[in-house]
C-alpha positions in Angstrom: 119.2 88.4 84.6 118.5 86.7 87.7 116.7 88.3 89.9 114.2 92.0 90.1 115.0 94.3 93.3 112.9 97.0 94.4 114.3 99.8 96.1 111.4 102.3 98.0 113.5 104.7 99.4 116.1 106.8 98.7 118.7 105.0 100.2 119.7 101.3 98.9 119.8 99.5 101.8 121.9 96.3 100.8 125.0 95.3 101.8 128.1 95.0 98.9 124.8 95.5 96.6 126.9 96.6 93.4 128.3 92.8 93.9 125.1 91.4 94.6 122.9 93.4 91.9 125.1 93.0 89.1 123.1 90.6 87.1 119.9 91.7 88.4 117.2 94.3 87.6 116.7 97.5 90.0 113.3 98.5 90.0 113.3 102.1 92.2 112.1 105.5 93.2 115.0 106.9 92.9 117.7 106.7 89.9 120.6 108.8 91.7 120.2 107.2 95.3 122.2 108.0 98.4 125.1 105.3 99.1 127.3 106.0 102.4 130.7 104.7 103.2 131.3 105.6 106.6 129.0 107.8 109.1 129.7 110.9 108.0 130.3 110.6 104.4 127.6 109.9 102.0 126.5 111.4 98.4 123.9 111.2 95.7 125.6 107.9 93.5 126.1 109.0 90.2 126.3 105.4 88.5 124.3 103.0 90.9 121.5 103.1 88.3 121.8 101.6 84.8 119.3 102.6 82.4 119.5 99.8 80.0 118.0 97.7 82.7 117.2 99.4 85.8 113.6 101.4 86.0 111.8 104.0 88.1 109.0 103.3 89.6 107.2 106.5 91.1 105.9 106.3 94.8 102.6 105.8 94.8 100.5 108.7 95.5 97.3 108.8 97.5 93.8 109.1 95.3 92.7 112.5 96.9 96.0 114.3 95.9 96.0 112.9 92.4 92.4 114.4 92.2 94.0 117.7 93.5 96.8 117.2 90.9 94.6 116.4 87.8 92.1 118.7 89.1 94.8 121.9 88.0 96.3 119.8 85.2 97.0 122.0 82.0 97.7 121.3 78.2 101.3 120.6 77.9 101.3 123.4 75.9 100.4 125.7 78.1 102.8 124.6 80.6 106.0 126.7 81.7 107.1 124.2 84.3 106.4 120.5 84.9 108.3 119.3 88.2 107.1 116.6 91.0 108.9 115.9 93.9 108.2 112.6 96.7 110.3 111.9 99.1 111.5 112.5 102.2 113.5 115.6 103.6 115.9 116.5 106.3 113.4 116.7 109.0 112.2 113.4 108.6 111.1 110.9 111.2 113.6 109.0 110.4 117.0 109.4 112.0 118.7 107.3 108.7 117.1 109.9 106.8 117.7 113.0 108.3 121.8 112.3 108.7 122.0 111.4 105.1 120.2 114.6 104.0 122.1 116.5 106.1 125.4 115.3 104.9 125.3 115.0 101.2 
C-alpha cells in the first residue's frame, strides 16, 4: 500500500478516486458513502469500501454527550437495541449535502 486517506464525510470527495485509491488505505466515517455521477444522480456505493483494508473511523463526539451517553449506558444484556447515528441530514448547511440526501 502506498498511501492512508481519510475520508470525514459522507461523500468521498476525490476525483477518479477508485483509480487513485486502489493501492491505498481508506480510513472513513462512513463504509457505504455517497458517489454521484452527474447532478441529479447519486446513491449510497455499495463496493467503494473494502474491508480487508479499508476502516471506519467514528466521528468524534463532544465530551459532554459521551457523559450523557455513558451516563444511560446499560449491560449489553439488558439491551434490546444498540443503534448510533452521526452525520449530517437533508436540511443541512451544506448545499452538497442537502442535494445528495435528497436524491439518493
Amino acid at each position: 500500500f502506498d498511501h492512508v486517506f481519510l475520508f470525514g464525510a459522507s461523500a468521498w470527495q476525490l476525483p477518479r478516486w477508485r483509480r487513485q485509491l486502489a493501492n491505498s488505505i481508506v480510513l472513513a466515517v462512513e463504509s457505504r458513502p455517497i458517489e454521484c455521477s452527474g447532478p441529479d444522480l447519486c446513491w449510497h456505493c455499495a463496493d467503494c469500501f473494502q474491508t480487508w483494508k479499508d476502516l471506519v473511523v467514528p466521528p468524534v463526539t463532544p465530551l459532554t454527550i459521551t457523559r450523557s451517553l455513558l451516563a444511560y449506558s446499560r449491560p449489553v444484556k439488558d439491551r434490546t437495541l444498540v443503534m448510533s447515528w452521526h452525520g449530517q441530514h437533508a436540511n443541512a448547511s451544506d448545499p452538497e449535502v442537502r442535494r445528495a440526501y435528497r436524491i439518493t
